[in-house]
TORGU-722122 format. One record per residue: residue in one letter; x negated, z negated, y of N, C-alpha, C, CB in turn. Coordinates in steps of 0.001 Angstrom, whole numbers, padded with zeros to 6 digits, always signed. Atoms other than C-alpha are relative to their C-alpha. Glycine has a CB too. Layout:
% residues N
AXZYXZYXZYXZY;...
END
This chain:
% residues 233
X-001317+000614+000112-058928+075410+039605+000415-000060-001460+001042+000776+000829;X-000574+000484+001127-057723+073787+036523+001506+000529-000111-000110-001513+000022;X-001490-000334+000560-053981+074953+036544+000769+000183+001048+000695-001069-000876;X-001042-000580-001022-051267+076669+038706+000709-001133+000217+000956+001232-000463;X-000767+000561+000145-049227+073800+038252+000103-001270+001188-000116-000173-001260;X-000138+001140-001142-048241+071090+041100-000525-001429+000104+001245-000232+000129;X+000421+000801+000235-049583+067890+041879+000426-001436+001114-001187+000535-000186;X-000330+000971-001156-048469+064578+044310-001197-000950+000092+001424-000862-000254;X+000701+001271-000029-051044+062593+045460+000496-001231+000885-001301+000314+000409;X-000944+001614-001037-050344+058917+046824-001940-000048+001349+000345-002805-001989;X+000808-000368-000822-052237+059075+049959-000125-000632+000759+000076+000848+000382;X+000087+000916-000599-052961+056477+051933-000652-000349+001556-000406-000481-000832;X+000594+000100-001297-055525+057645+054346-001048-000664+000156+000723-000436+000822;X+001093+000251+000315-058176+055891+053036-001737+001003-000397+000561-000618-000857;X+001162-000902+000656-061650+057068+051787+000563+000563-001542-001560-001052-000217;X-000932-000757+001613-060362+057085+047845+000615+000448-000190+000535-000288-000841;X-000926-001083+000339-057217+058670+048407-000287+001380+000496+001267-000343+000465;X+000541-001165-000702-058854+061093+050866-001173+000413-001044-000550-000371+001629;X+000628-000620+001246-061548+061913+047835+000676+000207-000910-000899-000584-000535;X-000956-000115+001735-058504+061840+045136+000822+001298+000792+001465-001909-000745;X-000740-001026-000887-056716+064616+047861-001015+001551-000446-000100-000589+002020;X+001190-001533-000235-060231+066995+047775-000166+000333-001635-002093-000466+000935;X-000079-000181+001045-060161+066311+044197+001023+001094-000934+000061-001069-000146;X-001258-000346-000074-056701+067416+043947+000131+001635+000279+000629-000886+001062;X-000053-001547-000362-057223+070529+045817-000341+000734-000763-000629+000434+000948;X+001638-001107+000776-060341+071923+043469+000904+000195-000919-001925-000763-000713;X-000652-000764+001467-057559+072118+040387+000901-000113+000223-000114-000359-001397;X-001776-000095+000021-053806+071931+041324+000408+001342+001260+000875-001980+000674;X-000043-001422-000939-052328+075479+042501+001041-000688+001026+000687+001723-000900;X-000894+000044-001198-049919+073544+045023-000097-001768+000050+001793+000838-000269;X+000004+001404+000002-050582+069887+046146+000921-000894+000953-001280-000314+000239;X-000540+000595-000978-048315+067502+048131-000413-001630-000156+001515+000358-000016;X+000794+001599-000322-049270+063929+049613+001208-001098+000030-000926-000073+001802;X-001030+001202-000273-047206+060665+049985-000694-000912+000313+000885-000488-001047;X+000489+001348-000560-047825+057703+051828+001136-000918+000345-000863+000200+001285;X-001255+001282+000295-045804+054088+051937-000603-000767+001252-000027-001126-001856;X-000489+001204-001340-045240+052282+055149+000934-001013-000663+001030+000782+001487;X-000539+001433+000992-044570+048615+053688-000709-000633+000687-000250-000278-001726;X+000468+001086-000852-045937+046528+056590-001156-000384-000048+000580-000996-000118;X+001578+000157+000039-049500+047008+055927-000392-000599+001130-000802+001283-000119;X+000775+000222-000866-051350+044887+058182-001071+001358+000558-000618-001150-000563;X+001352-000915-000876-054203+047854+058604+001258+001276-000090-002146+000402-001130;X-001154-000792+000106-050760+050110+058964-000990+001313+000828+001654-000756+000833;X+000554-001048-000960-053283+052626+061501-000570+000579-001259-001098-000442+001389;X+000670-001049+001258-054548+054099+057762+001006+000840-000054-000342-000617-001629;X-001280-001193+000457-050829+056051+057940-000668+000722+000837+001863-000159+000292;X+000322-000859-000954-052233+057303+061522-001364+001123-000078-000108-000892+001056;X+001227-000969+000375-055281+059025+060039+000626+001053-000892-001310-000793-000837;X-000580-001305+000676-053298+061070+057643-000036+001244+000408+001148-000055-000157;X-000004-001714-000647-052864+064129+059588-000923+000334+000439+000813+000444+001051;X+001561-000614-000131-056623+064403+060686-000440+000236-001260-001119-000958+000699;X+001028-000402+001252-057476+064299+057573+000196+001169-000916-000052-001096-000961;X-001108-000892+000938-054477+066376+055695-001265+001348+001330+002742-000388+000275;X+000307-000942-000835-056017+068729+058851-001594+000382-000176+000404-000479+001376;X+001820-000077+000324-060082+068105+058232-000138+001005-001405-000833-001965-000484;X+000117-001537+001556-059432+069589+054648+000727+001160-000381+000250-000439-001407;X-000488-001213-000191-057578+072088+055431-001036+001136+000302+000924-000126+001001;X+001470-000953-000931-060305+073530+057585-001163+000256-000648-000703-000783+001305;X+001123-000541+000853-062998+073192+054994-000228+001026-000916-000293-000733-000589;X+000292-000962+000514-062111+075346+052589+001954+001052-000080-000951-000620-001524;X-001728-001051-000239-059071+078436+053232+000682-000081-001444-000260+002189+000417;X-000863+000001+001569-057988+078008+049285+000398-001775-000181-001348+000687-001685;X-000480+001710-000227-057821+073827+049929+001336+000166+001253-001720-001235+000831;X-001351-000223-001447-055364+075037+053342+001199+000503-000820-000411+001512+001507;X-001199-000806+001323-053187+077850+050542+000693-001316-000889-001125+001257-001516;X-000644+000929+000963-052584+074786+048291+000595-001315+000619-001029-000383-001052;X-000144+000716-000405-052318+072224+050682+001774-000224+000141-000884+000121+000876;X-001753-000366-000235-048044+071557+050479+000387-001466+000695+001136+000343-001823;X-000156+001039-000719-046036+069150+052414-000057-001291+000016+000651+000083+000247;X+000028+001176+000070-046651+065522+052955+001415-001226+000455-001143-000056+000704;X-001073+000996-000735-044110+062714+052952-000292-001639+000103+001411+000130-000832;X+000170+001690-000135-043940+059042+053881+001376-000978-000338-000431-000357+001711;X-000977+000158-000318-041589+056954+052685+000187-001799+000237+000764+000783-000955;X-000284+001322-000378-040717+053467+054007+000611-001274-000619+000587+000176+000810;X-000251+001120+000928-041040+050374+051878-000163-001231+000913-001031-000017-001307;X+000147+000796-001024-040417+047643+054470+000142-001244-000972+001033+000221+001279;X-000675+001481+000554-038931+045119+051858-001426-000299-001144+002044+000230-001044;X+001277+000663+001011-042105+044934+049770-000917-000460+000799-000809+001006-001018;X+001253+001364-001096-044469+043261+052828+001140-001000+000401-001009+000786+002041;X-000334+001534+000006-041195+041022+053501+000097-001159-000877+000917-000074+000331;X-000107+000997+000597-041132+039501+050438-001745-000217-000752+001365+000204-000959;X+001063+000248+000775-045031+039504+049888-000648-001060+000910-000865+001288-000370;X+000541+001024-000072-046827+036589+051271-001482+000267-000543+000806-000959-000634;X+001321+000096+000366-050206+037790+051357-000632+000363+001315-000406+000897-001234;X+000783-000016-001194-053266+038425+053988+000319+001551+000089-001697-000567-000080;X-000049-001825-000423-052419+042452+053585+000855+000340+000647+000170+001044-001009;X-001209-000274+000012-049138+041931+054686+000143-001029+001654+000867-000455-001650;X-000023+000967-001503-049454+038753+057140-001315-000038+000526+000461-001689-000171;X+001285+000658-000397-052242+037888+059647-000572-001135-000286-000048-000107+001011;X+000544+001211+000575-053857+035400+057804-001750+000227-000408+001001-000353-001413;X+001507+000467+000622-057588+034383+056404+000248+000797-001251-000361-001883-000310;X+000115-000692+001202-058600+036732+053825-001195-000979-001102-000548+001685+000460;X+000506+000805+000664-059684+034200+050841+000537+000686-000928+000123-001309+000174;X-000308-000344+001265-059237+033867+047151+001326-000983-000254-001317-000205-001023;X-001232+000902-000235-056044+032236+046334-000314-000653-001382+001686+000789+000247;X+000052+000724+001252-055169+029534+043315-000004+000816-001210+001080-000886-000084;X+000283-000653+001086-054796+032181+041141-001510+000739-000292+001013+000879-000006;X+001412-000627-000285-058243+033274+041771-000203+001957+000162-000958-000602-001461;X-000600-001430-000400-056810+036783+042858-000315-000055+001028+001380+000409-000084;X+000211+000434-001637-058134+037782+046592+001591-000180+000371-000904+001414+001154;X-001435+000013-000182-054760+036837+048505+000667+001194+000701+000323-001168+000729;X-000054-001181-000475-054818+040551+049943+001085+000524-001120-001473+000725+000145;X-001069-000645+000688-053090+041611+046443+001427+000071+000150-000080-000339-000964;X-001433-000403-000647-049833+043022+047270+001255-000103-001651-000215+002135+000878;X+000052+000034+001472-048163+042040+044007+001190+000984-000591+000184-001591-000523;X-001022-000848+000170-046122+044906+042441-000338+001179+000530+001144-000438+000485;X+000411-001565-001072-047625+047730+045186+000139+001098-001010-001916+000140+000763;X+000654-001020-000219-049434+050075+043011+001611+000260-001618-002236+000027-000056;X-000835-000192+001028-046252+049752+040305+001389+000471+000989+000116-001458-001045;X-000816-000701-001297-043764+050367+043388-000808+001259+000232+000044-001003+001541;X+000919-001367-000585-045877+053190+044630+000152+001094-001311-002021-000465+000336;X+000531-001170+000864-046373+054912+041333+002004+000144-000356-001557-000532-001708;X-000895-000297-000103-042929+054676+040626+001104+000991+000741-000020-000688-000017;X-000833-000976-000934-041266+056253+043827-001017+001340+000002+000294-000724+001759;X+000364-001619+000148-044052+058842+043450+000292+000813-001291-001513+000180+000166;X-000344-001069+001794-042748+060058+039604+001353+000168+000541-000023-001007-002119;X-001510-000781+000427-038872+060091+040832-000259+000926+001588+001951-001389-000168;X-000139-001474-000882-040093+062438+043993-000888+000788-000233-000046-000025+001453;X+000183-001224+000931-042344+064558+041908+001008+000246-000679-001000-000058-000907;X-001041-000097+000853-039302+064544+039417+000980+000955+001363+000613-001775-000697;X-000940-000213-000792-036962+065927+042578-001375+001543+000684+000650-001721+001095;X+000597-001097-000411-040334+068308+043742-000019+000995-001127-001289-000312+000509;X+000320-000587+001036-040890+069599+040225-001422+000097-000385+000515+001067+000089;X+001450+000443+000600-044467+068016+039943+000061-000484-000869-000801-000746+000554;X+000377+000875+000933-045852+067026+036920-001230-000822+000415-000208+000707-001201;X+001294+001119+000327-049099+065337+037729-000395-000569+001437-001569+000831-000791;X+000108+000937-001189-049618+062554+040445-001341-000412-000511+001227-001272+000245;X+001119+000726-000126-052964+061095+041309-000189-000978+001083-000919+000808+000044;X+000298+001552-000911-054042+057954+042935-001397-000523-000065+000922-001352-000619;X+001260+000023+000251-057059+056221+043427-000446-001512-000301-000692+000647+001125;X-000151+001320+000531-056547+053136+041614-001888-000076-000813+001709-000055-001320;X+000903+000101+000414-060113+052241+040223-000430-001508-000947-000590+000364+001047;X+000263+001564+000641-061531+048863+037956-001135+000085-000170+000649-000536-001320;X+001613+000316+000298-065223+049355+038282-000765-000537+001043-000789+001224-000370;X+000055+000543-001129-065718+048896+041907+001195-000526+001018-000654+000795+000485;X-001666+000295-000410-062469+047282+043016-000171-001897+000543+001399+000290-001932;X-000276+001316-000102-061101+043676+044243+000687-000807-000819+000463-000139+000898;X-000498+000945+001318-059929+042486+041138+001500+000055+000075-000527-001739+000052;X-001249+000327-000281-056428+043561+041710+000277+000880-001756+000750+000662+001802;X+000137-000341+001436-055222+044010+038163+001175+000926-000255+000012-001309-000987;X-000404-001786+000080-052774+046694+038978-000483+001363+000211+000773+000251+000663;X+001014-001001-000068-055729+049136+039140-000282+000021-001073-001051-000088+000771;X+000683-000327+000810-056505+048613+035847+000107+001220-000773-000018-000833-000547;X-000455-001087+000400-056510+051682+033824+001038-000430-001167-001142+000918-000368;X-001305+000404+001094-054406+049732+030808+001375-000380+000617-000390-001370-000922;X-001804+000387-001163-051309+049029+033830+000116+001628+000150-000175-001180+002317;X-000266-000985-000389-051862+052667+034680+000177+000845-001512-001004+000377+001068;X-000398+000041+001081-051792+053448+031188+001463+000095-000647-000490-000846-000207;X-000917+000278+000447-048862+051710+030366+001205+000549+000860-000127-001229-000230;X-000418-000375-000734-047129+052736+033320+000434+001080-000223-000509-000130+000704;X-000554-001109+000266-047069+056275+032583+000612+000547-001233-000728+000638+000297;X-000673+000651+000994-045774+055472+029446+001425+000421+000538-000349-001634-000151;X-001636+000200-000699-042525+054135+030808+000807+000821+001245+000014-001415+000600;X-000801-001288-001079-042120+056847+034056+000628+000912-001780-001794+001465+001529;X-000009-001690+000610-042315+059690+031198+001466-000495-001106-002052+000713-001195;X-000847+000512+000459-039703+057212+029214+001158+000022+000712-000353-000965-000290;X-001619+000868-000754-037182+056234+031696+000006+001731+000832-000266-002213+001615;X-000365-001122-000620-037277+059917+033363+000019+001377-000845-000852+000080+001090;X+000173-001226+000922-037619+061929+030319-000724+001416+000590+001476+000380-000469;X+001475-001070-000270-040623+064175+031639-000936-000343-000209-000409+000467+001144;X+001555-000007+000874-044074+064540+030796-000720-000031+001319-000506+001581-001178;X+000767+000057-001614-045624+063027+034259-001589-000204-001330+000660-002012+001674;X+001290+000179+000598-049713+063112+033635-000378-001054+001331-001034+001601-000306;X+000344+001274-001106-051164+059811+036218-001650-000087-000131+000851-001766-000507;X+001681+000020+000098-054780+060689+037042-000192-000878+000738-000910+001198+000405;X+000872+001130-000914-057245+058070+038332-001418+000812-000359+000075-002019-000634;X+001648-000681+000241-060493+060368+038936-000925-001147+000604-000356+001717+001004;X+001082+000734-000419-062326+057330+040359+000215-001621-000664-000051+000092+001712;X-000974+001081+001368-060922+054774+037444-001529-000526-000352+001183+001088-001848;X+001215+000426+001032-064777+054190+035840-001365+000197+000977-000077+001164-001593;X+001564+000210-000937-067050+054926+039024+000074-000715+001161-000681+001367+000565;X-000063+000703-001049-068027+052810+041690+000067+000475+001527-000917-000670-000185;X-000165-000587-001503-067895+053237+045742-001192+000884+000168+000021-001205+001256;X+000958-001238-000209-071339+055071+045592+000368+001316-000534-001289-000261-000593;X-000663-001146+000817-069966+057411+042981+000858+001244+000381+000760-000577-000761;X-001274-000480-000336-067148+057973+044945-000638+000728+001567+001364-001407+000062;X+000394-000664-001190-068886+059175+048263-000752+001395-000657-001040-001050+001001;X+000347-001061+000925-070973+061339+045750+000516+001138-000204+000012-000333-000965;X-001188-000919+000164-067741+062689+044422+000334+001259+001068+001186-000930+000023;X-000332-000845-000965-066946+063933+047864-000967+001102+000637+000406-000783+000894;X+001415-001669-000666-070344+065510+048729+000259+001155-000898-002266-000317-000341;X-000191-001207+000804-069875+067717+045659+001697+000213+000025-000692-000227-001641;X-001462-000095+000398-066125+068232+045868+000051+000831+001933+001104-002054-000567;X+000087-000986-002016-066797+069556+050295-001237-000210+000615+001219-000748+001534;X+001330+000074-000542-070395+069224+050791-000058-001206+000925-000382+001308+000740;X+000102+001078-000840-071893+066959+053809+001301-000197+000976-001277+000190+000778;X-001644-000278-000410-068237+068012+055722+000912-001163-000361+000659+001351-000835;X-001116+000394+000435-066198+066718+053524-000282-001702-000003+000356+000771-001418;X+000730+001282-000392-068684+063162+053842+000346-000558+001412-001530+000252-000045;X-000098+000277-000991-068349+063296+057540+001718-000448+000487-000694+001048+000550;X-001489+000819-000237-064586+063120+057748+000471-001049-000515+000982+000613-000273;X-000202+000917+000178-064471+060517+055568-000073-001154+000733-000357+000025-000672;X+000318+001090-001024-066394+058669+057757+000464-000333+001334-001081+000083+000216;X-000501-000147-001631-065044+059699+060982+001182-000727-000218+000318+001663+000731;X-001138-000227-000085-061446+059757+059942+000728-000784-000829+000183+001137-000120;X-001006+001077+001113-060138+057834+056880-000287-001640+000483-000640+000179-002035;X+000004+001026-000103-059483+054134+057395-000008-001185-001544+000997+000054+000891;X+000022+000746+000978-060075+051435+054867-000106-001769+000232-001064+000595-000706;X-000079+001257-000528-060186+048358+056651+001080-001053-000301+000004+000200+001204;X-001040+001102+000245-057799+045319+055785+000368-000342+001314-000502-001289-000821;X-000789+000226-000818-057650+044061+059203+000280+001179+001422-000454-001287+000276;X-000172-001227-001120-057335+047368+060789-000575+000375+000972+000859+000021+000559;X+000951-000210-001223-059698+047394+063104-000648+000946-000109-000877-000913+000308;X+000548-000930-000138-060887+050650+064406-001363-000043+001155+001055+000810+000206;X+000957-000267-001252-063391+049830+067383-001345+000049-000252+000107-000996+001030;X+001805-000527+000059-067113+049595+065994+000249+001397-001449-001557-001989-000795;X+000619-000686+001517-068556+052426+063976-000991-000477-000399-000398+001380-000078;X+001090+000234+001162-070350+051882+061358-000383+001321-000275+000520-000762-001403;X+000255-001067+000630-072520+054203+059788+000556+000480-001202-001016-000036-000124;X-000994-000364+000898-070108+054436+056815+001693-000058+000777-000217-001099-001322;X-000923-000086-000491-067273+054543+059202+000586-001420+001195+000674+000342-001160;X-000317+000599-000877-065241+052414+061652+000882-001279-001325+000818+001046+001286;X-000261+001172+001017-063940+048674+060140-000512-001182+000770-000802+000160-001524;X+000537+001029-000694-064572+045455+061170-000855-000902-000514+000831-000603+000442;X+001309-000059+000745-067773+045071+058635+000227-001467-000450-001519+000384+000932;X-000028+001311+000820-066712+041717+057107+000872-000248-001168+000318-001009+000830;X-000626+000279+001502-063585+041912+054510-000045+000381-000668+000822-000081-000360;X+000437-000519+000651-063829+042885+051758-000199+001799-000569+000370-000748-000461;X-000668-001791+000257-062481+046524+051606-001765+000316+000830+002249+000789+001371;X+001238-000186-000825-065306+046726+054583-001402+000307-000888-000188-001374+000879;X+001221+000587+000511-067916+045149+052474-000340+001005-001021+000139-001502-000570;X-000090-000915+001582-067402+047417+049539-000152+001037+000370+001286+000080-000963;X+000210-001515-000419-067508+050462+051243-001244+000563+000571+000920+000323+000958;X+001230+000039-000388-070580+049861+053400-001064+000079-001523-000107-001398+000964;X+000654+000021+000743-072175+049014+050279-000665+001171-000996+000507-000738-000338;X+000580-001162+000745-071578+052046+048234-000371+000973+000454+000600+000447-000746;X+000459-000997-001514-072323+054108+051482-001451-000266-000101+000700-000599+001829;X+001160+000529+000533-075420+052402+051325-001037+000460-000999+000352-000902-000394;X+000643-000084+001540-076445+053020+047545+000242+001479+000090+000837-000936-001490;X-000129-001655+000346-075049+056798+048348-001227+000360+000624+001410+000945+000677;X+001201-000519-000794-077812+057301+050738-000637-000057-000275-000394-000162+000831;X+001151+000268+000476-080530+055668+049564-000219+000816-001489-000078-001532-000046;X+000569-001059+001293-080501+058258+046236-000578+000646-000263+000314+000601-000450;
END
């Protein structure tokens, strides 16, 4: 453990936030989670939260000690005014801007935001997320120069010293399954797969051998893949 000191992760219930959570555990002496209900089409990634908050609990008794409470808080007005396939049932394409039309525009700057003024109200300094730009969908609020700048302006406009980790900022989806074998062994692999959701159109009914999804959009595609490249090593 890197430091007694507190930590919020944005938690989604995914594979990346569920590896940025185990991450989380190994160095922050007290961690708490957050997750944003905002009309996600694959909205069943909130419903995995608590298997999972519960899967890593169970792996290791000093990940359970640090584990602190999780909250959710409800951003309904950012999927009504977004107009995209993440938000509506629509065709997941590339739009005129040549952006997939999945980008939620504003999300991960909403998100990081309400998580610095309720660390600011917990007395966390350091939030993590699992914003990435090496294996990603080109959404350019992942980049590390938005996340960058970003924490910039929290630590400005709230006069504290927030720190905004991205531990999976420079490696790709193989990297990132990697991450998790060494961060909870084959365990901490298996719940990913079982339990976190990453799917766009939410679909839980086939498994896959990298997890359940409906093996065609892109979130899907990307995940199989580095699942894939993790194995074959």
């Amino acid at each position: 453990m890197e430091t007694s000191e507190g930590a919020l992760v944005l938690f989604s219930g995914g594979q990346d936030s569920t590896t940025c959570l185990a991450w989380a555990l190994e160095r922050f002496g007290r961690v708490e989670t957050l997750g944003f209900d905002y009309g996600q089409r694959h909205r069943v990634e909130l419903d995995c939260r608590d298997r999972l908050r519960a899967g890593l609990a169970a792996l290791d008794p000093a990940w359970a000690a640090r584990l602190g409470p999780d909250h959710t808080l409800p951003l309904g007005v950012l999927g009504e005014i977004s107009e995209t396939a993440l938000t509506r049932d629509s065709a997941i394409a590339l739009a005129e801007t040549g952006l997939p039309n999945t980008f939620v525009p504003g999300r991960n700057l909403v998100f990081l935001t309400f998580a610095a003024a309720l660390a600011y109200r917990r007395g966390l300094r350091h939030i993590v997320g699992g914003m990435c730009e090496t294996d990603y969908s080109g959404y350019p609020d992942c980049r590390d120069d938005t996340i960058k700048a970003l924490q910039v302006a929290l630590n400005l406009g709230m006069e504290r010293r927030f720190v905004l980790h991205t531990p999976l900022m420079w490696i790709d989806k193989a990297a990132t399954w990697r991450l998790a074998e060494a961060l909870g062994g084959e365990a901490l692999v298996d719940l990913i797969v079982e339990d976190s959701h990453t799917c766009y159109r939410g679909e839980r009914g086939e498994r896959h051998a990298w997890g359940y999804g409906c093996g065609t959009c892109p979130a899907c595609e990307l995940r199989a893949a580095g699942y894939a490249r993790f194995r074959a090593a």
